[in-house]
LOMARZA-165789 format. One record per residue (C-alpha): x, y, z; chain; residue in three letters. Coordinates in steps of 0.1 Angstrom, whole numbers, plus 5000, padded with zeros to 4 digits. Each point is the difference from the previous one (the first is absolute). Layout:
REM residues N
east = X, north = Y, up = Z, chain = A, res = ALA
...
***
This chain:
REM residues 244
east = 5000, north = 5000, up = 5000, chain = A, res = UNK
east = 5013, north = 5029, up = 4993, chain = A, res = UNK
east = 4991, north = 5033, up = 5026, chain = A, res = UNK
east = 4999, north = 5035, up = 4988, chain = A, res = UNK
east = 5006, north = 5022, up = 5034, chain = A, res = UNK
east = 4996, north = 5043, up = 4998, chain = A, res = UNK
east = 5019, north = 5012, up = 5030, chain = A, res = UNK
east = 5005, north = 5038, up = 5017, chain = A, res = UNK
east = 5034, north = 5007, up = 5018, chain = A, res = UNK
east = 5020, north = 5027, up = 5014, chain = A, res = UNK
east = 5034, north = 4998, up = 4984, chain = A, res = UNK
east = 5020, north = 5021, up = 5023, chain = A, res = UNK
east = 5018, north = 4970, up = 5018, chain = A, res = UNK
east = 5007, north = 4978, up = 4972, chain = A, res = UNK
east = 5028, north = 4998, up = 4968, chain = A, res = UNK
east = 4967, north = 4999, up = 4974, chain = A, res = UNK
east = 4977, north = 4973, up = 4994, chain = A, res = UNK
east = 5025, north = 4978, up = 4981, chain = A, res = UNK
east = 5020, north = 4974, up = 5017, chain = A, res = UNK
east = 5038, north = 5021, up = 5000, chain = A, res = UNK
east = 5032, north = 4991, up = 5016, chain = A, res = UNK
east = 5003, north = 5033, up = 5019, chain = A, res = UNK
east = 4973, north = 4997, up = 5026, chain = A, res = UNK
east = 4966, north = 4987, up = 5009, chain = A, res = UNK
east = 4975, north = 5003, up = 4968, chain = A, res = UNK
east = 4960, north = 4998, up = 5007, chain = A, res = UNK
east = 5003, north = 4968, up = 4977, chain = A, res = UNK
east = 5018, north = 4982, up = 5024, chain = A, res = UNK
east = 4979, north = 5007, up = 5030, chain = A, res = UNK
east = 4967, north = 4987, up = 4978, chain = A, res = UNK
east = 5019, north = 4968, up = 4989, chain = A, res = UNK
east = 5014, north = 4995, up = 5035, chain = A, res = UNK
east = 4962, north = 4999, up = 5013, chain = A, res = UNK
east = 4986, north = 4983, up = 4970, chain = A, res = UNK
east = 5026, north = 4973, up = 5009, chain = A, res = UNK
east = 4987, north = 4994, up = 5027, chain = A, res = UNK
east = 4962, north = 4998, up = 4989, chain = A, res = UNK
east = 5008, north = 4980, up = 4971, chain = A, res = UNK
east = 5027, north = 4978, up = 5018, chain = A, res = UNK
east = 5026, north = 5001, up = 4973, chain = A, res = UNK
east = 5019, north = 5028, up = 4981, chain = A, res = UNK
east = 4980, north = 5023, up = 4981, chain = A, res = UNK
east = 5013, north = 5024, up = 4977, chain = A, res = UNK
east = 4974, north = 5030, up = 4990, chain = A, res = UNK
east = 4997, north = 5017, up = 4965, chain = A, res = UNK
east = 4999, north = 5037, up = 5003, chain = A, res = UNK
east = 4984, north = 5026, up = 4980, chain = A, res = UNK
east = 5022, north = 5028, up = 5007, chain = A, res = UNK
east = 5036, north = 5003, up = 5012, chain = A, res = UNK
east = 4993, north = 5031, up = 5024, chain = A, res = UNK
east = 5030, north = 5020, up = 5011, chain = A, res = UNK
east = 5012, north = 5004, up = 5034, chain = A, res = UNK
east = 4979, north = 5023, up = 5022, chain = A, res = UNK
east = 4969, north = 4994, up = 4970, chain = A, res = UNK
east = 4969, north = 4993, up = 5021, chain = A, res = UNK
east = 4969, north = 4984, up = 4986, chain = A, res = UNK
east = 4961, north = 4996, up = 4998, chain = A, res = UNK
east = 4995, north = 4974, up = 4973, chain = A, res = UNK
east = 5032, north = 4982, up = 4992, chain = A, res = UNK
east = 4994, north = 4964, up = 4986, chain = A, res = UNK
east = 5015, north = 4972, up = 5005, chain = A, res = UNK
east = 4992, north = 4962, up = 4995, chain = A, res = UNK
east = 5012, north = 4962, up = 5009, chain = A, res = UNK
east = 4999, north = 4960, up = 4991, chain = A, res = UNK
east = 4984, north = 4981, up = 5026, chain = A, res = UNK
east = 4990, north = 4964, up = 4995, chain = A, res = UNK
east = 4978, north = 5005, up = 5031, chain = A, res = UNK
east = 4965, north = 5017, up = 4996, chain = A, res = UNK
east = 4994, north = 5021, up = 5024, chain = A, res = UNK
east = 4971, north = 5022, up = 5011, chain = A, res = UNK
east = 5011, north = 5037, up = 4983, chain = A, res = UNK
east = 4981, north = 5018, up = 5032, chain = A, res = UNK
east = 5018, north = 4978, up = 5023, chain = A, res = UNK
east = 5031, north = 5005, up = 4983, chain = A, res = UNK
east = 4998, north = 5036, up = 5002, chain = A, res = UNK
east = 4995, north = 4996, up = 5035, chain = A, res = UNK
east = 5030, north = 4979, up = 5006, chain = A, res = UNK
east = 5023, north = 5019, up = 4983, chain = A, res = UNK
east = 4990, north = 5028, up = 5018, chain = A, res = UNK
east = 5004, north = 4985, up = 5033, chain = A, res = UNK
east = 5038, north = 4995, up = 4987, chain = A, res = UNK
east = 5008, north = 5032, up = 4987, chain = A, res = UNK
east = 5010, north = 5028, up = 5017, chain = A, res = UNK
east = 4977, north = 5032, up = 5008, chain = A, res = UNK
east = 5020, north = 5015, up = 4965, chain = A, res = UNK
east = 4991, north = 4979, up = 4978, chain = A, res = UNK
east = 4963, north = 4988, up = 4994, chain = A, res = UNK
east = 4986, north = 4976, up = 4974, chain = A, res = UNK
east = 4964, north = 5017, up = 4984, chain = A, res = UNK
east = 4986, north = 4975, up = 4980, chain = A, res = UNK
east = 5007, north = 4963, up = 4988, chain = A, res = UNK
east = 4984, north = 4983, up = 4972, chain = A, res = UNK
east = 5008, north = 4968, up = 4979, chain = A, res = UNK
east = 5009, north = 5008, up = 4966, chain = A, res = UNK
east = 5010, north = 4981, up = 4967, chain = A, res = UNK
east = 5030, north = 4981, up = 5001, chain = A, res = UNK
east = 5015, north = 5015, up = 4973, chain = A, res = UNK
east = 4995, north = 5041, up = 5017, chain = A, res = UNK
east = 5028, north = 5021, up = 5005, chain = A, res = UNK
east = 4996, north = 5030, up = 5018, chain = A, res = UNK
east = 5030, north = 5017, up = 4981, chain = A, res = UNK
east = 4992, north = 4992, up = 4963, chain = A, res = UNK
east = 4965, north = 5001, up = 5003, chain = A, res = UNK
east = 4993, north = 5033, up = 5010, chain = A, res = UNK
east = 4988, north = 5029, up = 4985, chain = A, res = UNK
east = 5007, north = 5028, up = 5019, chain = A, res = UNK
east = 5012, north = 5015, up = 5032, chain = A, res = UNK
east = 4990, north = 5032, up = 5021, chain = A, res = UNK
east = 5025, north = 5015, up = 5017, chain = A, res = UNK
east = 4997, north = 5025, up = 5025, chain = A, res = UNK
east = 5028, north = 5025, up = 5014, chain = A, res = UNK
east = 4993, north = 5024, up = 5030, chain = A, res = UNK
east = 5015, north = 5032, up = 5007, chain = A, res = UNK
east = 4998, north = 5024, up = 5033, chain = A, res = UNK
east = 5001, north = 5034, up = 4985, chain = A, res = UNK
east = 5000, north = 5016, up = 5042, chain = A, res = UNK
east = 5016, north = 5001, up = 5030, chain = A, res = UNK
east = 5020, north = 4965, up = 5004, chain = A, res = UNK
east = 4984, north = 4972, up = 5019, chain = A, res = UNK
east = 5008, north = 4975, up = 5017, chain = A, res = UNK
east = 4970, north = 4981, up = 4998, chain = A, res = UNK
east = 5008, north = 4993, up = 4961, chain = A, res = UNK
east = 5037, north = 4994, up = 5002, chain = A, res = UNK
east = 5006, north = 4975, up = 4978, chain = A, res = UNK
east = 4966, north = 4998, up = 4985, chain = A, res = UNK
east = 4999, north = 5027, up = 4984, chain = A, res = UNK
east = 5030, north = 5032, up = 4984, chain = A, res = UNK
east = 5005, north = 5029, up = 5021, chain = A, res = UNK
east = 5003, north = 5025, up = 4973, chain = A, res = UNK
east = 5020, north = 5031, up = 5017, chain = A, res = UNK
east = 4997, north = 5019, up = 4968, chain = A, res = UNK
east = 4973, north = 5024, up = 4988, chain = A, res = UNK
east = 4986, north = 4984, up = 4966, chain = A, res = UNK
east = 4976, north = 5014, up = 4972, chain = A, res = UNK
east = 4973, north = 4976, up = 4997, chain = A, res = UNK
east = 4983, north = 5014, up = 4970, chain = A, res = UNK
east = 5032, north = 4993, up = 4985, chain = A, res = UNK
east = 5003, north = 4963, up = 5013, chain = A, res = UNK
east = 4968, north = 4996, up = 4988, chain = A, res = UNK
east = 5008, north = 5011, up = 4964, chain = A, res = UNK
east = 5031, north = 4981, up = 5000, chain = A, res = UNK
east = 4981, north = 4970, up = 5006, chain = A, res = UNK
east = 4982, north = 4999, up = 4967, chain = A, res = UNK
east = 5034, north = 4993, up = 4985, chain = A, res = UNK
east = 4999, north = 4967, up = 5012, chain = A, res = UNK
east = 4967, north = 4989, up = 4989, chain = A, res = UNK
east = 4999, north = 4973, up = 4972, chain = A, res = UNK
east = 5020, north = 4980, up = 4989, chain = A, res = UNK
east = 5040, north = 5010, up = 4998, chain = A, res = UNK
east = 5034, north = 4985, up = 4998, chain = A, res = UNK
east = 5006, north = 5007, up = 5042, chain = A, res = UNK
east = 5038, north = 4992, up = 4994, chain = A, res = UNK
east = 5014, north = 5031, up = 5016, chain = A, res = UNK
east = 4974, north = 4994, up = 5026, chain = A, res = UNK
east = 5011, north = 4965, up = 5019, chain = A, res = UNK
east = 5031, north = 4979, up = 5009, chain = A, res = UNK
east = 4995, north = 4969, up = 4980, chain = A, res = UNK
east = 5032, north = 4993, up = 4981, chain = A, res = UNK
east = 4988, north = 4996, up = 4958, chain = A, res = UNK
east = 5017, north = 4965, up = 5006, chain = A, res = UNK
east = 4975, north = 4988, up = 5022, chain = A, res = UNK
east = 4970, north = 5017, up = 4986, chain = A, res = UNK
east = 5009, north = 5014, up = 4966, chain = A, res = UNK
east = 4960, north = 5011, up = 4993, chain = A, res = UNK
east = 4998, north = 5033, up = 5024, chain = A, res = UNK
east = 4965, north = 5012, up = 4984, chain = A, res = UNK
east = 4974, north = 4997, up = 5025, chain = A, res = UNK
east = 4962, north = 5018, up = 4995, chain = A, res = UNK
east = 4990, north = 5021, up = 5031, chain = A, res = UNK
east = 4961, north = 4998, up = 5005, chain = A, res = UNK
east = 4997, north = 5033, up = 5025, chain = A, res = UNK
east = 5022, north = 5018, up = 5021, chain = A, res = UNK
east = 4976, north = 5023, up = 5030, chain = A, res = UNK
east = 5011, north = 5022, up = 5021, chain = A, res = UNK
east = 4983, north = 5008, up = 5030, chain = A, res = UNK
east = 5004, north = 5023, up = 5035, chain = A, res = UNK
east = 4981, north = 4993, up = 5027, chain = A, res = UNK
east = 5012, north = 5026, up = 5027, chain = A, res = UNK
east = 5045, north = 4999, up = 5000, chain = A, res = UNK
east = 4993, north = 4963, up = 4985, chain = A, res = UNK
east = 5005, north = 4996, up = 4962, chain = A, res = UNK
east = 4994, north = 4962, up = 4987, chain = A, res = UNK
east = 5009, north = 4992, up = 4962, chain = A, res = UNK
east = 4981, north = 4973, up = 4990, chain = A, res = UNK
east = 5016, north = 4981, up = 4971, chain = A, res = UNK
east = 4985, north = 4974, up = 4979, chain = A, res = UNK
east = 5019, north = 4984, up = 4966, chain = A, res = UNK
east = 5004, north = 4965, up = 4985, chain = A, res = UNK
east = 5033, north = 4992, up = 5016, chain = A, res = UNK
east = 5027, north = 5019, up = 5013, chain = A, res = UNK
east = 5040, north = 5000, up = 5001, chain = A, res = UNK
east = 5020, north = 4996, up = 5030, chain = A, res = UNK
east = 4998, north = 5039, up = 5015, chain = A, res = UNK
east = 4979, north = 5009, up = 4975, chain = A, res = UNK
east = 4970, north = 5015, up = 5023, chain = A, res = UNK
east = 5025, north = 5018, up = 5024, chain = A, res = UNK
east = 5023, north = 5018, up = 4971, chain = A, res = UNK
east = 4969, north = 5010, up = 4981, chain = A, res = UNK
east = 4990, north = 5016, up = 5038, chain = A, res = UNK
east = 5030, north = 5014, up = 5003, chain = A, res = UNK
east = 5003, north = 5018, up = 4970, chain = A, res = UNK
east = 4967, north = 5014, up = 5003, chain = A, res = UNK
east = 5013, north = 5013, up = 5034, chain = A, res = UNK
east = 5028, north = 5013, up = 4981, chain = A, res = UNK
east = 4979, north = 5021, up = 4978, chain = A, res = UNK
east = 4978, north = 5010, up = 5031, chain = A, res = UNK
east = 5030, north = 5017, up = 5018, chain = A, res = UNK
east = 5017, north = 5015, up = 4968, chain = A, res = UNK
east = 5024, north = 4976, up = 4994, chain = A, res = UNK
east = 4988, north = 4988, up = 4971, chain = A, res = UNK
east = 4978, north = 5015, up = 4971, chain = A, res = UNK
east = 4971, north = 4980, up = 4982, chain = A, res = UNK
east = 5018, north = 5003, up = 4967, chain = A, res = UNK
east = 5031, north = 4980, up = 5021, chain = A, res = UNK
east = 4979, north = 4973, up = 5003, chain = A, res = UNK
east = 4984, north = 4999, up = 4970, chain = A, res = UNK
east = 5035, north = 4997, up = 4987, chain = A, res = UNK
east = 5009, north = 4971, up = 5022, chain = A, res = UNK
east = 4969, north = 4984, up = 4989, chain = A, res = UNK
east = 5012, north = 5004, up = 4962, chain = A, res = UNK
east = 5037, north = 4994, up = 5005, chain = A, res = UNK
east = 4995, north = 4967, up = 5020, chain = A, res = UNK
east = 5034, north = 5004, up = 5017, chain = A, res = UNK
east = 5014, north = 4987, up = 5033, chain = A, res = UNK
east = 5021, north = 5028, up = 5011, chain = A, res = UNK
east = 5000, north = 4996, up = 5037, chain = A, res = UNK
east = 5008, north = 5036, up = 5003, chain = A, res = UNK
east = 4964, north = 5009, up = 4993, chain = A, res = UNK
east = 4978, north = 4980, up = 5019, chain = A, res = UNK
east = 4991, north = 4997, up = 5035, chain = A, res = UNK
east = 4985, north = 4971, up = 5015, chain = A, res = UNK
east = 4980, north = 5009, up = 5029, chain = A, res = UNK
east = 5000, north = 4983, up = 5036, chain = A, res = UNK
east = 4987, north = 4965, up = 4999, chain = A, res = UNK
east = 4976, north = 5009, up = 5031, chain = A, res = UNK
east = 4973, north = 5020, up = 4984, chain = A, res = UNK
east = 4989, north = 4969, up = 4973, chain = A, res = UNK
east = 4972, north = 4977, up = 4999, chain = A, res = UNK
east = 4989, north = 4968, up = 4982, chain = A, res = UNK
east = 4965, north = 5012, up = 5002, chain = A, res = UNK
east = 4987, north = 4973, up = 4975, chain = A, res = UNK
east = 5005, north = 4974, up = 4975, chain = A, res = UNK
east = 4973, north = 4994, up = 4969, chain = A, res = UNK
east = 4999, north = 4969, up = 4988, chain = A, res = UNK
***
């Protein structure tokens, strides 16, 4: 059977969701505890390879068991496992031949900025901006990014591990509720640090840095000259959702 699983977590104590040799990764604790459910190793397929400090609301994940277990039960159990940070949602049976990487469609993003007086209530879950921004302008900048592009100058992935860099980008909304501005970002697939360099160079633009025609030039030019980007603080970013 094979068990699809959307899970929420807070990323701030862990390396990223992927298994790495440089510290504890969400991925282990979930197949430490489905080890013990399943009594045998279990190795979970992941939809998303979320950075360090990347927090989540609907990550997917799923796993081969050749038990059959009760999917509310489940839930339960794993959550009984899991520490307060991490929390399974949802857990349905699925096709055995699903794969929550290649078979979505989409994900929404979602990046959150505090625009006022630094708090210490969203350390870590959120940028403390300490600069005064334009947002008309971020807001203008923003349409730059909307459709589909070649986001090379935009992301870290070498061209020798994903040589295609166009990616389509379904919306990009900015709102401010009070000093709290969320970006809410939803494409077809994005490249490692795509969501947080396309943030920051809105930013960029927003405190003068930058001018729109920059970035439309860095959108045309596809280049990855290190000297003009900025990729923002892991702490502010989401996994809001994945479409399948």
């Amino acid at each position: 059977m094979r068990y699809k699983c959307t899970v929420a977590y807070k990323g701030n104590r862990y390396v990223g969701f992927q298994s790495q040799i440089n510290g504890l990764a969400i991925q282990d604790v979930i197949e430490e505890k489905l080890g013990i459910i399943t009594r045998k190793n279990t190795r979970i397929t992941m939809a998303s390879r979320t950075d360090a400090k990347v927090h989540a609301l609907g990550q997917v994940f799923t796993f081969d068991s050749e038990k059959v277990f009760d999917v509310y039960k489940l839930k339960g159990s794993m959550n009984g496992l899991l520490p307060k940070d991490i929390h399974i949602c949802n857990v349905e049976i699925v096709a055995d031949d699903f794969h929550p990487r290649y078979m979505a469609k989409g994900k929404h993003y979602r990046y959150v900025i505090n625009i006022g007086e630094y708090s210490p209530f969203l350390d870590g879950f959120a940028y403390q901006c300490y600069f005064k921004i334009d947002l008309a302008k971020m807001v203008e900048c923003s349409a730059c990014f909307i459709g589909k592009h070649d986001f090379s100058a935009f992301n870290t992935t070498p061209y020798a591990v994903n040589k295609d860099q166009v990616r389509t980008i379904r919306s990009l909304d900015i709102k401010r509720d009070g000093d709290i501005l969320t970006i809410d970002i939803v494409g077809d697939g994005f490249l490692r640090h795509m969501v947080r360099m396309i943030v920051g160079t809105m930013l960029d633009v927003a405190r003068g840095i930058k001018t729109i025609d920059d970035v439309r030039r860095m959108i045309s030019e596809h280049t990855k000259d290190d000297t003009r980007r900025y990729n923002i603080d892991a702490c502010g970013l989401y996994l809001i959702e994945i479409y399948y």
